[in-house]
N, C-alpha and C positions, 0 to 999 in steps of 0.2 A: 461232785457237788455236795454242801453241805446245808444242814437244815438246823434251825433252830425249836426245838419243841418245849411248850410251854404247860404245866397242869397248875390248877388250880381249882382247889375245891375243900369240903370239910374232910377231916382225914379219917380215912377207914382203912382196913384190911385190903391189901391185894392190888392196889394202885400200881405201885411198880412194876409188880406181877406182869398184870397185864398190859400195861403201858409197854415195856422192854418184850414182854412176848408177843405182842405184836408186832414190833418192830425185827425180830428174830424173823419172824415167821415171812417175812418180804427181804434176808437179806438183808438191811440197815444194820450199820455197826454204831454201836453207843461209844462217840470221844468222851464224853464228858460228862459228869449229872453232879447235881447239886439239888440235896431235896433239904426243905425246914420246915418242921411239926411247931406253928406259933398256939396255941393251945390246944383248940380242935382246926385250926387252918394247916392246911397243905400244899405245901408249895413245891416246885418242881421245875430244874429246865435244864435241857441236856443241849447238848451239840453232838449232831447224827452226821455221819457220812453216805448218802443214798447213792453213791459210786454204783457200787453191786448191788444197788434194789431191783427186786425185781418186777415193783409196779414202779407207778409214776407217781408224783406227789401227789398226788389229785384222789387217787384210789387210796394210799396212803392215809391222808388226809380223811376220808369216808370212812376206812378200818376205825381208825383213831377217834371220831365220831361218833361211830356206836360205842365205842367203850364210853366217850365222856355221857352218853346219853345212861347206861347201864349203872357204871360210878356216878355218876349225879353230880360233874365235874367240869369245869372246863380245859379244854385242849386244844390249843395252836401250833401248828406247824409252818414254818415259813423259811422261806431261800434266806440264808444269811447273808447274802449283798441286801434282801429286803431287809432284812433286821436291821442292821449295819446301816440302811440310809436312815431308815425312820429314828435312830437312836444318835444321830450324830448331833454336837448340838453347834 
């Protein structure tokens, strides 16, 4: 299964950091990331393979939460068939 995760927020020190060590730390493998510093904005969105995670998106998602709550950031994570509908036009 794959995931599409989304950051957004002002840019600071350690975003990825912890964004990618989290995802380390449950097994997710990072396909793909694309990050852009638009002055002090921060953007961000990878495509993850949660095959070999070893929570479930849900706990996942909760990890991923506390970091946006600590970063002062926002973070989505979602099924890429969900991405994929909502973005079809």
């Amino acid at each position: 299964m794959r995931a599409i995760i989304s950051v957004i927020g002002r840019d600071k020190k350690g975003i990825i950091a912890k964004v990618s060590g989290c995802l380390y730390g449950v097994s997710v493998n990072i396909e793909d990331i694309s990050q852009t510093v638009m002055g002090d904005l921060f953007t961000m969105i990878m495509t993850a393979d949660l095959s070999d995670a070893s929570s479930d998106i849900s706990h996942i998602n909760a990890a991923l939460q506390e970091i946006a709550e600590e970063m002062r950031v926002e973070i989505r994570i979602q099924h890429e068939e969900i991405f994929n509908s909502m973005h079809k036009i």
